[in-house]
C-alpha positions as CSV (number, residue, x, y, z in Angstrom):
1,X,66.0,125.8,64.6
2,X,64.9,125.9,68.6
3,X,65.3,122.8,70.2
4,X,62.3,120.4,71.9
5,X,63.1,117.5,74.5
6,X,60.5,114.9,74.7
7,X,59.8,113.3,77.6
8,X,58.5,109.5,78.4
9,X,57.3,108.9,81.1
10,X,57.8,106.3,83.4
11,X,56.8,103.9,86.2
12,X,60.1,104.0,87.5
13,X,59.2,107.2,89.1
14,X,60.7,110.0,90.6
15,X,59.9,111.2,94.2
16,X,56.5,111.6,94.5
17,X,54.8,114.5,96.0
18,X,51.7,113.4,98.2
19,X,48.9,115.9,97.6
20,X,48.2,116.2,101.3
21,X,51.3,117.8,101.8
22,X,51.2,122.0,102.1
23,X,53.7,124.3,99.9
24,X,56.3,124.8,102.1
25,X,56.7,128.7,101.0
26,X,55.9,131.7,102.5
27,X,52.6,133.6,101.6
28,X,52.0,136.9,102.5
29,X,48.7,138.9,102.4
30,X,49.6,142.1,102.0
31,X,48.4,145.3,104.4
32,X,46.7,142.6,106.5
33,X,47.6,142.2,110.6
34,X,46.0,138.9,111.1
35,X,47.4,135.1,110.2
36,X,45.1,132.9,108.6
37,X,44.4,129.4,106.9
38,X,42.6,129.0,103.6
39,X,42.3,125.6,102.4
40,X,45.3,124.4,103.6
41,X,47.2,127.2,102.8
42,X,49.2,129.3,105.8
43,X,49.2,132.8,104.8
44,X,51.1,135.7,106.9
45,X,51.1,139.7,107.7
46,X,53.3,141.9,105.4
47,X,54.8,143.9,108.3
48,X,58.0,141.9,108.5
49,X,59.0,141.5,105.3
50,X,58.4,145.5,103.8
51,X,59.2,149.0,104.5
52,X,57.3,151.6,103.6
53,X,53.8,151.7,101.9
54,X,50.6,152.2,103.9
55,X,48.2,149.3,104.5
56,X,44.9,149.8,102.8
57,X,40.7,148.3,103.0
58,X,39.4,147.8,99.3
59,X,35.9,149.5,98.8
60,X,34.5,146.9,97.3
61,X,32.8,143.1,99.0
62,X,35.4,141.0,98.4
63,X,34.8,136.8,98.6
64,X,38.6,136.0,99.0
65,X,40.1,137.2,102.3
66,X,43.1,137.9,100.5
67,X,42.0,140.6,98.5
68,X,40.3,142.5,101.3
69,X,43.7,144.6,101.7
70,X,46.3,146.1,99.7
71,X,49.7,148.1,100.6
72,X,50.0,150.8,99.0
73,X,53.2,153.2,97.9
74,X,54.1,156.4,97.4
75,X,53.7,157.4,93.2
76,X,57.5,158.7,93.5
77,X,58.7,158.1,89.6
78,X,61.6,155.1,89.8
79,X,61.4,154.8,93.3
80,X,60.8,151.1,93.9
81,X,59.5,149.4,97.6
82,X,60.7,146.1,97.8
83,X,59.3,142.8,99.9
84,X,62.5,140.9,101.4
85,X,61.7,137.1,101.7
86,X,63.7,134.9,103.8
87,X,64.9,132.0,100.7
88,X,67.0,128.9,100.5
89,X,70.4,130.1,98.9
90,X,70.1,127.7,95.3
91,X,66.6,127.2,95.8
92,X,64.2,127.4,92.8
93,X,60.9,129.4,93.4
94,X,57.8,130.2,92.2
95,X,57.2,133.4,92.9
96,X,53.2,134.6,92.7
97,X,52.0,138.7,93.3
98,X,48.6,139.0,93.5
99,X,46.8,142.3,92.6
100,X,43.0,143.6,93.2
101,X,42.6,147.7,92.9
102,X,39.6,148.1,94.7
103,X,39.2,151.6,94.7
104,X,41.6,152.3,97.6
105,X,43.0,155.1,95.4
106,X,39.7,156.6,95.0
107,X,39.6,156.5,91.0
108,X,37.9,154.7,88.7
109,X,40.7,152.5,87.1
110,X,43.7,151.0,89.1
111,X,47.3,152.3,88.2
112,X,49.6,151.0,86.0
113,X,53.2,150.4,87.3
114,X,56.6,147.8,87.6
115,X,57.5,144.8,89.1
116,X,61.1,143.1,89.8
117,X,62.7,140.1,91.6
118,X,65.7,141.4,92.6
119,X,67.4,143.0,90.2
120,X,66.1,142.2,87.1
121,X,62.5,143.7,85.7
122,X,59.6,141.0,85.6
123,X,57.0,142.9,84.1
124,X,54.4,145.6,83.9
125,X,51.4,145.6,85.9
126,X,48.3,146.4,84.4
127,X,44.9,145.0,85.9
128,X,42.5,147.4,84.1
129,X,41.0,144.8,82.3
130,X,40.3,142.5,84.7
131,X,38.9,144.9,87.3
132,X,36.6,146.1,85.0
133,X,34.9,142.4,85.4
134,X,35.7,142.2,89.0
135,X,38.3,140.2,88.7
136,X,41.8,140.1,90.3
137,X,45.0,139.7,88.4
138,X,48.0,137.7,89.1
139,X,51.2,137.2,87.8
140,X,53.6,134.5,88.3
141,X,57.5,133.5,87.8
142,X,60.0,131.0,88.0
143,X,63.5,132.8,89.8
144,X,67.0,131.2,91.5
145,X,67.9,132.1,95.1
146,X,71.1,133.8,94.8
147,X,71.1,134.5,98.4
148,X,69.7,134.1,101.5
149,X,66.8,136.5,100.8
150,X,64.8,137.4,97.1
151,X,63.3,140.4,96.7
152,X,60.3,141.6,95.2
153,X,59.5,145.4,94.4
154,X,57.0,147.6,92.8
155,X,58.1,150.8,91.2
156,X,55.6,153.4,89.8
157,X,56.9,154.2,86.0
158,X,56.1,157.2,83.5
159,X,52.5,155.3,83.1
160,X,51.1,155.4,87.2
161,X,48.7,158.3,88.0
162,X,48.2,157.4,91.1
163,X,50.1,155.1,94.3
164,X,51.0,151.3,93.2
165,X,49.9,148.4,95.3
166,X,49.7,144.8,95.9
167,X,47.5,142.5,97.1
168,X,49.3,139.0,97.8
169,X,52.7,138.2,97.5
170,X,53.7,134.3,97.3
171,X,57.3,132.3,97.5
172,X,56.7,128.8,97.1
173,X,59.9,126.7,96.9
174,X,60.1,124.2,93.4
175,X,61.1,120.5,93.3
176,X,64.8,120.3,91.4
177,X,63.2,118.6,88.5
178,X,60.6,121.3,88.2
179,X,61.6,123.3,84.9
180,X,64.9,122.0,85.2
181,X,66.1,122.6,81.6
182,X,66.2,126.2,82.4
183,X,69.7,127.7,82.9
184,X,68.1,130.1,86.0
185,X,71.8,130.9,86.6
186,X,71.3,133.2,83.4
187,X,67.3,133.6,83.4
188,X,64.1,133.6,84.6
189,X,60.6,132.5,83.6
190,X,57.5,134.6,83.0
191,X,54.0,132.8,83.0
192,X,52.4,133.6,80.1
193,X,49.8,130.7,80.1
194,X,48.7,127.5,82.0
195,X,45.7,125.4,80.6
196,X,43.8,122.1,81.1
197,X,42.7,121.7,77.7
198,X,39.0,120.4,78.2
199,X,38.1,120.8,81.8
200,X,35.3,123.0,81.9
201,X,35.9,123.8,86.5
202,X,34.2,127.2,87.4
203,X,37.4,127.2,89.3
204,X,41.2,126.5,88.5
205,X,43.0,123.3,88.9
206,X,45.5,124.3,92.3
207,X,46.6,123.2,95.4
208,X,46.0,120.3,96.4
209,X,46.0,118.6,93.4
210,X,48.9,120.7,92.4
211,X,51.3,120.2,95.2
212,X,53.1,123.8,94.7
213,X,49.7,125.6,94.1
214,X,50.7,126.5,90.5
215,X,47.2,127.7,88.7
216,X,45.8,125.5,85.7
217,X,43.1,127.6,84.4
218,X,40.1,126.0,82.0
219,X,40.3,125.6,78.5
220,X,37.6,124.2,76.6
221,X,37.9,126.3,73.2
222,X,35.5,125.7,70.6
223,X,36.1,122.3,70.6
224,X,34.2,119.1,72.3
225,X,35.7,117.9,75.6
226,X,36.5,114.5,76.1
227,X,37.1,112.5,79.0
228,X,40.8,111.5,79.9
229,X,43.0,109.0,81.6
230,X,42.1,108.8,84.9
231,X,45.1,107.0,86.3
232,X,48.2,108.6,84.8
233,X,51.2,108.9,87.4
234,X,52.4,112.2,87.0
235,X,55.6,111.4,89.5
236,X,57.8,110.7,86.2
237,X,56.6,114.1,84.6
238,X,59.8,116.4,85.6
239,X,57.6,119.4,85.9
240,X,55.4,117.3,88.0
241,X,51.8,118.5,86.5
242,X,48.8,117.6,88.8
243,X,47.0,113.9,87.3
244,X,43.6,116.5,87.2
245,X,45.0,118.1,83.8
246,X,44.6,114.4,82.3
247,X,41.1,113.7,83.3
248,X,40.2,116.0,80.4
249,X,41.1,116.4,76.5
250,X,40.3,117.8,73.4
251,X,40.7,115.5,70.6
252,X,39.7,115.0,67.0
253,X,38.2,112.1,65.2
254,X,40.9,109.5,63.5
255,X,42.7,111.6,60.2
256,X,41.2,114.7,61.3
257,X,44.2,117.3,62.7
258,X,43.5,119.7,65.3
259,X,44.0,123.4,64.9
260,X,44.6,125.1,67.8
261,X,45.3,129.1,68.9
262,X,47.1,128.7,72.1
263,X,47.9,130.7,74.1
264,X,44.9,132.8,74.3
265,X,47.0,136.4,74.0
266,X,49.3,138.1,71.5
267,X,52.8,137.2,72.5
268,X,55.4,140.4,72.3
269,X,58.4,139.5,70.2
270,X,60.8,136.8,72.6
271,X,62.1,133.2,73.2
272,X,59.5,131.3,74.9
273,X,59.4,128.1,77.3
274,X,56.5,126.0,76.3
275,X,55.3,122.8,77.9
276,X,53.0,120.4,76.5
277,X,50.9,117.1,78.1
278,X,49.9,114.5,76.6
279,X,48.0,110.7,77.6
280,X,45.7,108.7,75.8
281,X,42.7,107.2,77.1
282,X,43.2,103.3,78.2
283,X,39.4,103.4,78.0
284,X,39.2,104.2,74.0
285,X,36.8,102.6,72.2
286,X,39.9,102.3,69.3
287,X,42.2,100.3,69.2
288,X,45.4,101.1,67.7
289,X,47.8,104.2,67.9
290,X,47.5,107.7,68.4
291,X,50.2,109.4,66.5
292,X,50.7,113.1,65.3
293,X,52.9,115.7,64.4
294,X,53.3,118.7,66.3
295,X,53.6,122.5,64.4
296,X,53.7,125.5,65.8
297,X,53.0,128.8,63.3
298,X,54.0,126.1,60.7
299,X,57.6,125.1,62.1
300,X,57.9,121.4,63.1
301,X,57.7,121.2,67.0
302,X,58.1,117.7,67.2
303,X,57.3,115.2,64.8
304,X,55.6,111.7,65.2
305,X,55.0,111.8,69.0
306,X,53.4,108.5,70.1
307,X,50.9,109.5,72.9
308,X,50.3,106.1,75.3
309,X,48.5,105.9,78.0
310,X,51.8,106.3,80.6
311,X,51.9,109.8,79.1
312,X,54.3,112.2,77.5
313,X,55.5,115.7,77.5
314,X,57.1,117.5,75.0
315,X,58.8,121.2,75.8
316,X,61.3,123.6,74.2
317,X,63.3,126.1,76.1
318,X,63.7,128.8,74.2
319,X,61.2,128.7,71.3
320,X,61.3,132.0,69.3
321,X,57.7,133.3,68.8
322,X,55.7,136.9,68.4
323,X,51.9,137.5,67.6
324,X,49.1,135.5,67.5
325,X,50.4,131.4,68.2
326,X,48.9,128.6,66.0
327,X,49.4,125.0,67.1
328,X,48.6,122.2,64.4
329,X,48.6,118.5,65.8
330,X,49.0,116.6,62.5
331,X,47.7,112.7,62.5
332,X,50.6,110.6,61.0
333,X,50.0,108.6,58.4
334,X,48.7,104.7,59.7
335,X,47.9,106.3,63.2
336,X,44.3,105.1,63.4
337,X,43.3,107.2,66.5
338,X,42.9,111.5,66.3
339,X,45.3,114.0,68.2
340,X,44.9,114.7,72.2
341,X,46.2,117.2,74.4
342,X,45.5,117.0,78.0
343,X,47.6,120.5,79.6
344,X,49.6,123.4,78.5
345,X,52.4,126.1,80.1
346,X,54.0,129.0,78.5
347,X,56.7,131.0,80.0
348,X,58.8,133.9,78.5
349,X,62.2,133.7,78.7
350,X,63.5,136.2,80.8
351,X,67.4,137.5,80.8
352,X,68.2,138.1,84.6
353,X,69.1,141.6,84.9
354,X,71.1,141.2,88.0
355,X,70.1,140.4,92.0
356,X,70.4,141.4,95.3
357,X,73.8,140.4,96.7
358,X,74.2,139.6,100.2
359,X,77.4,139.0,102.6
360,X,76.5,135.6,102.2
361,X,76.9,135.2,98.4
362,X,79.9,133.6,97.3
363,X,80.2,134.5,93.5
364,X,78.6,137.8,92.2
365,X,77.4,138.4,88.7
366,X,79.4,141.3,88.5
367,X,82.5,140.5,89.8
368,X,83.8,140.6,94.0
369,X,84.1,144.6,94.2
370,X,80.2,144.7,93.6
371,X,79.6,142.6,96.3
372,X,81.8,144.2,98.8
373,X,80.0,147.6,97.8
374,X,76.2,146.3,98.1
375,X,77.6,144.7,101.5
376,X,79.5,148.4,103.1
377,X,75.7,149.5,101.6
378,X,73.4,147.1,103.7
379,X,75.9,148.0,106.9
380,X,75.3,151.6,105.9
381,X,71.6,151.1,106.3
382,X,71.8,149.0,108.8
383,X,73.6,152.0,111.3
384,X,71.2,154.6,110.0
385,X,68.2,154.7,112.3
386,X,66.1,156.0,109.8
387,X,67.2,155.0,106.4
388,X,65.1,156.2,103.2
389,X,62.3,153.6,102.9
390,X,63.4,152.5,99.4
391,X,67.1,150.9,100.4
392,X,66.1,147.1,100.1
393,X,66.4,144.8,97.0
394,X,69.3,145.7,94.7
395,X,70.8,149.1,95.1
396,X,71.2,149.8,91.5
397,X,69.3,147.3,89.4
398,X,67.1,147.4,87.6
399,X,68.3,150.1,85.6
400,X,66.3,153.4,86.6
401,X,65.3,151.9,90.2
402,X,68.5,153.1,92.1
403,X,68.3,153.5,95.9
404,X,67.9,156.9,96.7
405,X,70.7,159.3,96.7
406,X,72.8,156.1,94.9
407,X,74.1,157.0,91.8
408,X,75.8,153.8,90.0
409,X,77.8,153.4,87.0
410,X,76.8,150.2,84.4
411,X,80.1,149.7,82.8
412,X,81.7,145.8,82.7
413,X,81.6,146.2,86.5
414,X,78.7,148.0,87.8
415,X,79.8,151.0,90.4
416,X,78.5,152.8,93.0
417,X,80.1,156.2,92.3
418,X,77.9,159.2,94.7
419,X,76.3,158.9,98.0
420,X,73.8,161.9,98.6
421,X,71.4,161.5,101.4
422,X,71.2,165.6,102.2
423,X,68.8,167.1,104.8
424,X,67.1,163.4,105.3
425,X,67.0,163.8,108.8
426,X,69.2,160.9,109.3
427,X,70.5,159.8,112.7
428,X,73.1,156.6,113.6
429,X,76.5,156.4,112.4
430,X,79.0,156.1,109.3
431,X,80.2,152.7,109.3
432,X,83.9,152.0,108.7
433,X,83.2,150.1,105.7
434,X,81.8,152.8,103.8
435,X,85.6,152.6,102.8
436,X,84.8,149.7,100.6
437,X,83.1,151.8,98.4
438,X,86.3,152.6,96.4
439,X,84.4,154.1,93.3
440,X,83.2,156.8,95.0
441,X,83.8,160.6,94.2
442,X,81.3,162.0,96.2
443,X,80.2,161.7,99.7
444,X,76.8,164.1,100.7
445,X,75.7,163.4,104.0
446,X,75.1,167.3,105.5
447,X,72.8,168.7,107.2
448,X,71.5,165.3,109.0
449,X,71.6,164.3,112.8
450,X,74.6,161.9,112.0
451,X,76.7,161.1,115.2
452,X,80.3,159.0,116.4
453,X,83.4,159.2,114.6
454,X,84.4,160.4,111.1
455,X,86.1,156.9,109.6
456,X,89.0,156.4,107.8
457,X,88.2,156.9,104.1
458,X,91.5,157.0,102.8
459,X,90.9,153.8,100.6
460,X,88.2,156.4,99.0
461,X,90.8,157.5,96.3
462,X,88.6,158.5,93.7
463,X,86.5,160.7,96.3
464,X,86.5,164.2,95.4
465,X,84.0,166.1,97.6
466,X,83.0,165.0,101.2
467,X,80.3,166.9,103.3
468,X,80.3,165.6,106.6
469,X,78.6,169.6,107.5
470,X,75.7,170.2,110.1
471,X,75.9,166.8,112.1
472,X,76.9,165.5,115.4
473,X,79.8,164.1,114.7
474,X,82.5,163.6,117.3
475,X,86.2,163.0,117.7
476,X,89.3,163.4,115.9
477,X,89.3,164.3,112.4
478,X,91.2,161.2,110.9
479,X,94.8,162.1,109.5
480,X,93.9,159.7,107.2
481,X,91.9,162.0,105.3
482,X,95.1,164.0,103.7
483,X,95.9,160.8,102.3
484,X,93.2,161.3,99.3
485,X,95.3,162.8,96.3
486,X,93.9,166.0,94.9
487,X,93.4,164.8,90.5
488,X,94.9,166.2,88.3
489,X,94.0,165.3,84.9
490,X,94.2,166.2,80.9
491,X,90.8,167.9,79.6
492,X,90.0,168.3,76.5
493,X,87.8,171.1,74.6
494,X,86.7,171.8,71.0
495,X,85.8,174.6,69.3
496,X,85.0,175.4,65.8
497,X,86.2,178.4,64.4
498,X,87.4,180.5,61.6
499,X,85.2,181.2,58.5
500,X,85.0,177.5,57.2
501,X,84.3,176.4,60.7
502,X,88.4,174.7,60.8
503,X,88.5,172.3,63.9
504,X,90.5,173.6,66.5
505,X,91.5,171.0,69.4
506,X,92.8,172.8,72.6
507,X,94.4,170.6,75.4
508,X,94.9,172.1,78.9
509,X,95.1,171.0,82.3
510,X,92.4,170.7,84.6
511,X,93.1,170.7,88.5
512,X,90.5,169.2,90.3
513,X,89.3,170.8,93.4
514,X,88.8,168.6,96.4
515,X,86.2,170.0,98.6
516,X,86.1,168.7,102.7
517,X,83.1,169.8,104.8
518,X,82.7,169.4,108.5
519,X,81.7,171.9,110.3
520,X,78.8,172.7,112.7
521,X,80.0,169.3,114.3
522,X,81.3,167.8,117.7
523,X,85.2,168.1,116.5
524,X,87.5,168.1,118.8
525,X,91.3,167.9,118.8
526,X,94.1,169.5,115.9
527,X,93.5,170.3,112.3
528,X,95.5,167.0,110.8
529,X,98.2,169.1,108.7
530,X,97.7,166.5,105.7
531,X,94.4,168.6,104.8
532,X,96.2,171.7,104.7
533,X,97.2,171.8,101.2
534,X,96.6,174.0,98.0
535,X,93.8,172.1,95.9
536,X,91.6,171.4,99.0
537,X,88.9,173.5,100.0
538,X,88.2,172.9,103.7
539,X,85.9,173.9,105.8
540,X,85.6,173.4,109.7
541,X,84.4,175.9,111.2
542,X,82.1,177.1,112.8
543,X,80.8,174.6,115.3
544,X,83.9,172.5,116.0
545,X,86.5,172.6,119.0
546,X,89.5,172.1,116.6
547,X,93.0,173.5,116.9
548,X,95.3,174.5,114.0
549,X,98.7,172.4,113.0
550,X,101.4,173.8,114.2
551,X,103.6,175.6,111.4
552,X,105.6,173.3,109.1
């Protein structure tokens, strides 16, 4: 049976949020050069936080300055472009992405492509609907820091037929009570729905009478509105709702339960976060209690809440639910006033896939050698000049969204095992750490503009095959470099033969050929004699100014 907290609230409140004050976040409108404030709100230019992507003008009027520009990316199938937002390490955020087509791809309907925060998947984005009525569509989630920075990346999948894009991009930094039964060490949240049940705004309830400018869209349903509590001090509410969502209600008559369908969509098969708010109105005509039971698609939620006028919420954390959603709110017996509901949230529970690691994280979700690799990899990009545009957020996750030329293993410990960044045109260096990628096996890097020293990669002893060819290196080939065994290992092969197809297992042994590239380089100095060896194929000329070893 999923579990459901209930909580009182009271005037022994917690720290209280004055509705003056601004999110404290960062909100960036993306493709845009200018800085600008919208009712309060700060919002910034994209060009510090992404690489790659062109900035784009919508083709269509636009009311909302915000949606006036998009940055667009390459449709390159599992190649993700990723924001990188300067976060509190610990921090909880509420991370917003905005999205409004516009025609800036020149086709009718907008694509259809991925989102992730760092390394795990959020979800699809789809906006036909809403652009077919004009209307923009945003999605929004609940994520840990990990680190000093959080990522968030679009990725074109098997559905886009033409470039992804994004509109607005928002991290805006949670109170610790916010949401706070959440283990965000192991997941995130996915908004699926957030309601005032009977306010009937043209516009949502946000910032500032929601100090982190969450979204409380109308719901009036088929139902009559009532008014609300007007006074409700929503400081001892953990999740901190705004007092707005109580000025309205949908209620029932005394013994008459209320049937809701809430929320509004079909739900995919998942455990669920789901918030509810509840106050009665001092100003009732009745006297007495309001008391009711709780059901959701006929499983008790919570049974005989007693709704004052201090107000309560009642939530569950991981509430297993799929399809449609029915919500009965069943009078108790002797309760001589009907049931009430003032607000609403929905989240989908989502299991964190993994995140970008950074020299400043202390424990990694996947052990320390993970972390030492995705740190040799952001000093790798960082002494490349020109790296590819898509090395930012996590190297390997989500699965399918790899860096490019990273190839990574996803065993208990998940390895970075090939390096392959041929004819890229790179220039800069090879950083020494590129040792600390010890699963490596191979090391492609030819036919770039690659300069400095060769490092010592004798850690590197899984590495089978290093081209180093058609670059600008210089200096000494390390000695080091004969220190890298040649494997040799026990294969294995199966045939079936003979007329009733007997099984015949053949073992043999399998030498495996180490193959060293470097020429058409800057080499100078003596062939280190630890390279010449049978099982190595070597290569170093032409292009070099290299000597042989002298005879053994």
């Amino acid at each position: 049976m999923p579990s459901v907290s209930l909580l009182l609230l009271s005037l022994l409140s917690l720290l209280s949020l004055s509705s003056s004050q601004s999110p404290s976040g960062t909100l960036i409108d993306c493709g845009t050069v200018n800085v600008y404030t919208i009712n309060g709100l700060k919002w910034l230019p994209d060009n510090d936080y992404v690489t790659g992507g062109i900035p784009k003008n919508v083709t269509v009027a636009v009311a909302v300055p915000t949606l006036s520009t998009v940055r667009s990316f390459p449709n390159k199938l599992h190649q993700k472009f990723c924001y990188v937002v300067p976060v509190f390490r610990g921090g909880k955020y509420l991370v917003r992405t905005t999205y409004f087509y516009g025609g800036v791809n020149g086709r009718d309907s907008p694509p259809v492509f991925d989102q992730m925060v760092d390394g795990t998947f959020w979800s699809e984005v789809n906006t036909t609907v809403d652009y077919v009525h004009g209307l923009a569509s945003y999605y929004e989630g609940v994520f840990l820091a990990q680190g000093k920075h959080m990522s968030l990346c679009i990725g074109s999948n098997n559905y886009t037929d033409s470039d992804p894009f994004i509109s607005a991009l928002e991290f805006v930094p949670l109170e610790e009570s916010v949401y706070n039964s959440t283990d965000f060490g192991k997941f995130g949240l996915r908004l699926i729905a957030r309601h005032s049940f009977g306010y009937s705004g043209a516009d949502n309830i946000r910032y500032p009478d929601d100090p982190f400018d969450r979204f409380w869209e109308p719901l009036v349903d088929n139902k009559k509105p009532e008014p609300g509590n007007l006074n409700v001090s929503v400081s001892g509410f953990w999740n901190l709702p705004p007092s707005k969502i109580f000025k309205t209600a949908l209620a029932t008559r005394p013994a008459e339960r209320m049937e809701l369908t809430w929320p509004p969509v079909f739900l995919s098969s998942s455990r669920y976060y789901i918030a509810l708010y509840f106050a009665d109105n001092p100003s009732s005509s009745r006297e007495g209690t309001r008391v009711f039971d709780i059901i959701i698609n006929g499983i008790p939620y919570h049974r005989n809440l007693n709704v004052t006028p201090d107000g309560v919420a009642v939530f569950a954390t991981h509430w297993p639910l799929s399809g449609a959603t029915n919500i009965t709110l069943n009078p108790a017996p002797g309760s001589n006033k009907g049931p009430l509901i003032n607000g609403g949230e929905i989240f989908q529970v989502l299991e964190l896939g993994g995140r970008t690691l950074t020299r400043d994280v202390i424990v990694s979700l996947y052990g320390p050698s993970f972390l030492v690799a995705v740190i040799a990899l952001e000093t790798l990009r960082n002494s490349l000049q020109n790296p590819p545009l898509d090395w930012s957020g996590d190297p390997c996750l989500p699965h399918g969204y790899s860096w490019t030329g990273i190839t990574c293993t996803y065993d208990r410990r998940i390895r970075i095992v090939t390096l392959n960044l041929t004819n890229m045109g790179l220039s800069g260096s090879l950083p020494s750490n590129i040792s600390r990628l010890t699963a490596l096996s191979g090391i492609w890097l030819g036919n770039n503009n690659l300069s400095g020293t060769i490092p010592d990669l004798s850690s590197l002893m899984r590495l089978e095959t290093l081209h180093l060819e058609d670059n600008q290196f210089s200096g000494e080939i390390p000695s080091s470099l004969g220190k890298i065994q040649s494997l040799r290992e026990l294969g294995q092969s199966i045939s079936i033969t003979g007329k009733h197809a007997k099984l015949q297992v053949i073992w043999c042994s399998l030498s495996v050929l180490h193959t060293v590239f470097l020429q058409n380089n800057n080499l100078t100095g003596q062939i280190p004699s630890s390279l010449i060896k049978p099982g190595l194929n070597l290569k170093t000329s032409p292009g070099n100014q290299l000597s042989s070893p002298p005879p053994s």
